[in-house]
C-alpha positions as CSV (number, residue, x, y, z in Angstrom):
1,X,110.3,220.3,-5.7
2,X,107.2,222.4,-6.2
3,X,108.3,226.1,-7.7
4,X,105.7,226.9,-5.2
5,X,108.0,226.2,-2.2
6,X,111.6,226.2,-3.7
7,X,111.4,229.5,-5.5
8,X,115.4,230.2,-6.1
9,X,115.4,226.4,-7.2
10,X,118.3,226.0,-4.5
11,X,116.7,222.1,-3.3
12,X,115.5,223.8,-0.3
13,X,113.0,225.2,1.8
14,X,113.4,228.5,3.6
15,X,110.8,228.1,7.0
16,X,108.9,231.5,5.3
17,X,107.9,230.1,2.1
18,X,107.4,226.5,4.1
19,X,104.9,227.9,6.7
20,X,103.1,230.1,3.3
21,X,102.8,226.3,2.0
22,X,102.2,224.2,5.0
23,X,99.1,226.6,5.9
24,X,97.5,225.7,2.8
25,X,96.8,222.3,4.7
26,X,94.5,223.8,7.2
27,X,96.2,222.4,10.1
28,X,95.9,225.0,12.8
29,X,99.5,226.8,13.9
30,X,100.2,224.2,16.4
31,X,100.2,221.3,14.4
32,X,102.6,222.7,12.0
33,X,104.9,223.9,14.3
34,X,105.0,220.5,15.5
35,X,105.5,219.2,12.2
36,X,108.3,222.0,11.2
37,X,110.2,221.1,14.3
38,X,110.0,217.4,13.6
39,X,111.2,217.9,10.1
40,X,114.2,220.5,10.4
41,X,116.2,217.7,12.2
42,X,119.0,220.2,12.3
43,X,117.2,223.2,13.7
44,X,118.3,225.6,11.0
45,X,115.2,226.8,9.6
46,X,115.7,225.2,6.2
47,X,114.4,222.0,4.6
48,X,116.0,220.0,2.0
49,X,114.5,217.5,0.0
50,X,114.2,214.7,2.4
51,X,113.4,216.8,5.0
52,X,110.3,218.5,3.1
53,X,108.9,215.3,2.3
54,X,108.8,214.1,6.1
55,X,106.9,217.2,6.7
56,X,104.7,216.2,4.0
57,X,104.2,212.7,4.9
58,X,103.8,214.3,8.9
59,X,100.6,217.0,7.2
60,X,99.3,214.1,5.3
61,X,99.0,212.3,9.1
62,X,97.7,215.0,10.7
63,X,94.6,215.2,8.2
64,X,94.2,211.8,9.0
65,X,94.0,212.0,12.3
66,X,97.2,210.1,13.1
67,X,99.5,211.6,15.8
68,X,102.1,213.9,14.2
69,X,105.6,211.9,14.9
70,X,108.1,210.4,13.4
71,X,106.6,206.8,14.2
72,X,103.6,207.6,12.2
73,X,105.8,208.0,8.6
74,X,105.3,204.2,8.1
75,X,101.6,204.2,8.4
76,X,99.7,203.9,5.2
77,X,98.1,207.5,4.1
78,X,96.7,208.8,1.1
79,X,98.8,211.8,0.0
80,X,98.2,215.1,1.7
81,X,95.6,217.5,0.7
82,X,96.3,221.4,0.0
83,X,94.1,223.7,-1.1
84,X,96.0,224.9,-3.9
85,X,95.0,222.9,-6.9
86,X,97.7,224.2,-9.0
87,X,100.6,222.0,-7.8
88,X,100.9,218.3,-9.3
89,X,102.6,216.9,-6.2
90,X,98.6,217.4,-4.1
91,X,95.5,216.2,-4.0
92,X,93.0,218.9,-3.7
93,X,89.5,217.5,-1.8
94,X,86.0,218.3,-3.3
95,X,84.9,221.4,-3.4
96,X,84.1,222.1,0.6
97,X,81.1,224.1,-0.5
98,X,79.1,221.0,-1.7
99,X,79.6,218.4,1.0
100,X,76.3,218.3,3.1
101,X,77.3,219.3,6.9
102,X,78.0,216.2,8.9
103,X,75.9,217.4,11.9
104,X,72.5,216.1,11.6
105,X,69.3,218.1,12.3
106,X,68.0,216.2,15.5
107,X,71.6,216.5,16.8
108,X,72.1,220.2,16.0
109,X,68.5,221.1,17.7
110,X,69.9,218.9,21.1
111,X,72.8,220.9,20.6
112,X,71.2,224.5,20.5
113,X,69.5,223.8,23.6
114,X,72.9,223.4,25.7
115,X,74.1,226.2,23.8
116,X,70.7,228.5,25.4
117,X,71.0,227.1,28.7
118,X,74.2,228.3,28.7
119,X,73.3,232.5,28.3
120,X,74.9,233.3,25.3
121,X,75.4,237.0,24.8
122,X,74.8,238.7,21.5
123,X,74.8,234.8,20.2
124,X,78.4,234.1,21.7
125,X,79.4,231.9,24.3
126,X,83.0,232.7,25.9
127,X,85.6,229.9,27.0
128,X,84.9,230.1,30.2
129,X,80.8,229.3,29.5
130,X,82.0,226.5,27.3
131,X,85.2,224.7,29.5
132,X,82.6,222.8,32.2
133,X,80.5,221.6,29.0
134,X,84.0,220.1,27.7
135,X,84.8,219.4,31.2
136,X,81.9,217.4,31.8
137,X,83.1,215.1,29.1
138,X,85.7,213.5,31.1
139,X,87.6,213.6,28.1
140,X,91.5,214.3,28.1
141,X,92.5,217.9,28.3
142,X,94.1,217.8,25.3
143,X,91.7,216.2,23.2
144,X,89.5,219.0,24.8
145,X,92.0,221.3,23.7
146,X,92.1,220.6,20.4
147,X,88.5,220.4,20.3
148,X,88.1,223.9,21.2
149,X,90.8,224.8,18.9
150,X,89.0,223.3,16.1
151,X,85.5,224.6,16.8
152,X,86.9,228.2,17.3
153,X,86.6,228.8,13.4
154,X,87.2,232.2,13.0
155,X,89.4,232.2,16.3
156,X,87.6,234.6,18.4
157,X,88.2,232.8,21.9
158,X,84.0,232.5,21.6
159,X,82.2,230.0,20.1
160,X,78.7,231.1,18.0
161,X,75.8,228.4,17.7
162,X,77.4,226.6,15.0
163,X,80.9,226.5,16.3
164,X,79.3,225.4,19.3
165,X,77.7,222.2,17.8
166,X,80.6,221.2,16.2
167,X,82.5,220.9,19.5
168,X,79.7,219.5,20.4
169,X,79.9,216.6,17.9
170,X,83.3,216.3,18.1
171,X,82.9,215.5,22.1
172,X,80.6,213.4,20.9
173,X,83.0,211.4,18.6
174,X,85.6,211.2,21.1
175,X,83.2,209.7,23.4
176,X,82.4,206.8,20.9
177,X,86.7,206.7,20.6
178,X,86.6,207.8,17.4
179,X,89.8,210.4,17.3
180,X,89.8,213.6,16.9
181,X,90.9,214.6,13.8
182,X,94.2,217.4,13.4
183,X,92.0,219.9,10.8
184,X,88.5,220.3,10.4
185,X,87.0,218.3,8.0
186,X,85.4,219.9,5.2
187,X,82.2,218.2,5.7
188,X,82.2,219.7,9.3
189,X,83.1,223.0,8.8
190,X,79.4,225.1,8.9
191,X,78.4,225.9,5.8
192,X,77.9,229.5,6.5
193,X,81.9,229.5,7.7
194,X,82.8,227.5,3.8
195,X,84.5,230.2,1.9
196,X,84.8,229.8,-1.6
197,X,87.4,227.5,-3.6
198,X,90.2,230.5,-3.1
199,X,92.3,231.4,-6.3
200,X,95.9,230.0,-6.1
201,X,97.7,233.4,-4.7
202,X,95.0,235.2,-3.3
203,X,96.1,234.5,0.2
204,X,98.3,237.1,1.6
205,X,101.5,236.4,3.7
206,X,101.3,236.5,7.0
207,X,104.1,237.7,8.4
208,X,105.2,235.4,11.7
209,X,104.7,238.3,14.2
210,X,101.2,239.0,13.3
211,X,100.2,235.0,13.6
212,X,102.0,234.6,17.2
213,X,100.2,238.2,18.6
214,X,96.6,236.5,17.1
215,X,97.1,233.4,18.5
216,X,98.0,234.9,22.0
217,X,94.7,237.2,21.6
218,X,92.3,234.1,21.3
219,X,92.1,232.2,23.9
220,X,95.3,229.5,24.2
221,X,93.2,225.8,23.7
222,X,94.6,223.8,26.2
223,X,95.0,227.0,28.5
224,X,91.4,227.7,28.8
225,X,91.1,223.7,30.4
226,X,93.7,223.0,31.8
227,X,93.4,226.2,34.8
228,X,93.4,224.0,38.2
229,X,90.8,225.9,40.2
230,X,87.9,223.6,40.7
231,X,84.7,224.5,38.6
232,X,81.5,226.5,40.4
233,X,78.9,226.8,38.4
């Protein structure tokens, strides 16, 4: 065990120092509560060895864009990446700052255009601008879901012209069956949303009841798409 997560040395995991951890990963809230639940068989809000290692093995899916269940622990993954480079157990990617963005120039210029046709205001477009874009897709609601959840970068409930081009792309993607992946790749998050490499214990804790009252104030992903009143434009 990493002195990281088992600070008392007790061979387990409390759920507060997991979910400090487990954020590291850049899976979004969701995901990791999935993967908590999954790996606290018992429900008691505690991990012990075995039990932390299926949530690794679950994070290390996730990043890969395999479904997070307990089917997927037999598939082949390469270990799962943190962005703490200070523990031995992880795999730390390249710096995020130096991968080119994945979305091309032509396709971010076909992108911009949707994005002006749609009357952004102050350079913003809300959910409810977006949903009959995503809707239009024919895509699941889900996979729109977490589409929106991963474009939503700085989880304002509006998308800005970048954000907006990589749901874009990732539409795009899902289109050509390619999945959608659990976290944002580094090589799609836009470069003016890349922070630099953080320093191990610079992140603050987040207590649990500041986390649920954000998420609740941006909009909910598959909420925004899944509303049943037909669209008017």
């Amino acid at each position: 065990f990493s002195p990281q997560v088992d600070s008392a040395n007790a061979g387990r995991v409390l759920a507060s120092d997991a979910a400090v951890f487990l954020k590291k990963s850049g899976l979004t809230d969701l995901v990791l509560g999935k993967i908590w639940d999954l790996a606290d068989t018992d429900g008691k809000g505690i991990l012990n060895k075995q039990e932390f290692f299926v949530a690794l093995r679950l994070v290390a899916c996730a990043q890969n864009g395999l479904d997070v269940s307990l089917s997927s622990l037999n598939l082949p993954v390469p270990p799962p990446r943190f962005t703490d480079t200070n523990s031995p157990l992880l795999l730390s990617g390249t710096a995020s700052s130096d991968v080119p963005w994945a979305v091309k120039l032509e396709d971010k210029a076909k992108y911009d255009a949707i994005f002006d046709s749609l009357n952004p205001v102050n350079g913003l477009l809300s959910g409810d601008k977006v949903k009959p874009v995503l809707l239009n897709s024919k895509l699941p609601v889900d996979i729109l879901g977490r589409v929106w959840e991963l474009s939503d970068i700085d989880r304002d409930g509006m998308l800005d012209r970048e954000e907006f081009a990589v749901a874009m792309f990732l539409v795009y993607c899902a289109l050509e069956k390619e999945p959608v992946p659990m976290s944002l790749p580094a090589a799609l998050v836009p470069p003016s949303k890349r922070k630099p490499i953080s320093v191990p214990g610079a992140m603050p804790l987040i207590p649990s009841s500041t986390s649920t009252k954000e998420s609740h104030q941006s909009l909910p992903p598959v909420g925004i798409l899944a509303a049943k009143t037909p669209l008017t434009q």
